[in-house]
C-alpha positions in Angstrom: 1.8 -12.5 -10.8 3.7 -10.0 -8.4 6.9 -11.0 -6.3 7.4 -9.4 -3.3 11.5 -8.0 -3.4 11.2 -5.7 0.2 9.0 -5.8 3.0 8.5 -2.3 4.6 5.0 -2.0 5.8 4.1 1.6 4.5 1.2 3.3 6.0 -0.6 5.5 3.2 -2.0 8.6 4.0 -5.1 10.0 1.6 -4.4 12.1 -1.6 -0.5 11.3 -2.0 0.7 9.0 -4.8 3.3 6.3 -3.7 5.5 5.3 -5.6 9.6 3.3 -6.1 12.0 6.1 -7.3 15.3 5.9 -9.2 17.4 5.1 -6.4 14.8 2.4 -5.3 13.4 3.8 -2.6 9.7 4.7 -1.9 8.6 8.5 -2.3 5.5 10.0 -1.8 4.0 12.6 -3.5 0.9 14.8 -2.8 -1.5 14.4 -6.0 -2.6 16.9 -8.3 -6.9 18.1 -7.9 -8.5 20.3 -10.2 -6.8 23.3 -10.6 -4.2 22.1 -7.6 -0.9 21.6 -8.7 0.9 18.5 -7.0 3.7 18.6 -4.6 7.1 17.9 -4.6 8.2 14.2 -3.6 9.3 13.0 -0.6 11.6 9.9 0.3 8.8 7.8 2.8 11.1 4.7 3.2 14.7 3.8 2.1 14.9 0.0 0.2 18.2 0.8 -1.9 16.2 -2.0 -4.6 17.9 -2.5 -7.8 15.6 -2.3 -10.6 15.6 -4.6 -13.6 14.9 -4.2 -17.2 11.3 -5.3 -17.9 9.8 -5.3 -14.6 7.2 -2.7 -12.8 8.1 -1.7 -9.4 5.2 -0.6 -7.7 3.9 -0.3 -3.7 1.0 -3.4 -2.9 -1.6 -3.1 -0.5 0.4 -4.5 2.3 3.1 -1.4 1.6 5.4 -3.7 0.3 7.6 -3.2 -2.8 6.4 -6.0 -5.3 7.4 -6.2 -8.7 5.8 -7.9 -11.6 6.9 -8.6 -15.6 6.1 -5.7 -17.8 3.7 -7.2 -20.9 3.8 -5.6 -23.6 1.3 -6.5 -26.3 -0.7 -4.9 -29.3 -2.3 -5.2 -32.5 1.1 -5.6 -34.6 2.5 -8.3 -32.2 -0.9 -10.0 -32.0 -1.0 -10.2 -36.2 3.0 -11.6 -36.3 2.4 -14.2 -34.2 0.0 -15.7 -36.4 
């Protein structure tokens, strides 16, 4: 399951994607619909996280950054465990 690594308490607004950027801060930008192009991105909150290897970083419900192990599966991995 998820841990929780920051507590911020983002509000969301409608039609913009939220999401952790490179420098570990949360960045908003507004989605693409139809024939709309989407906008540039946005720093929303500052968290300074440092990002491990194998792990998705992602904003939960509360507007908390959480984080949870990548799995990686498949047909071939499935057929060597055997």
């Amino acid at each position: 399951m998820a841990q929780k690594v920051a507590k911020l308490g983002v509000k969301r607004e409608k039609g913009y994607l939220y999401f952790i950027d490179k420098a570990g801060d949360v960045s908003c930008a507004l989605m693409a619909r139809g024939k709309k192009k989407g906008g540039k991105p946005k720093k929303v909150a500052k968290a300074g996280i440092e990002k491990k290897n194998g792990f998705l970083y992602f904003l939960d419900k509360q507007g908390d950054i959480a984080c949870a192990k990548l799995v990686r599966g498949g047909k071939k991995k499935k057929a060597k465990k055997k």
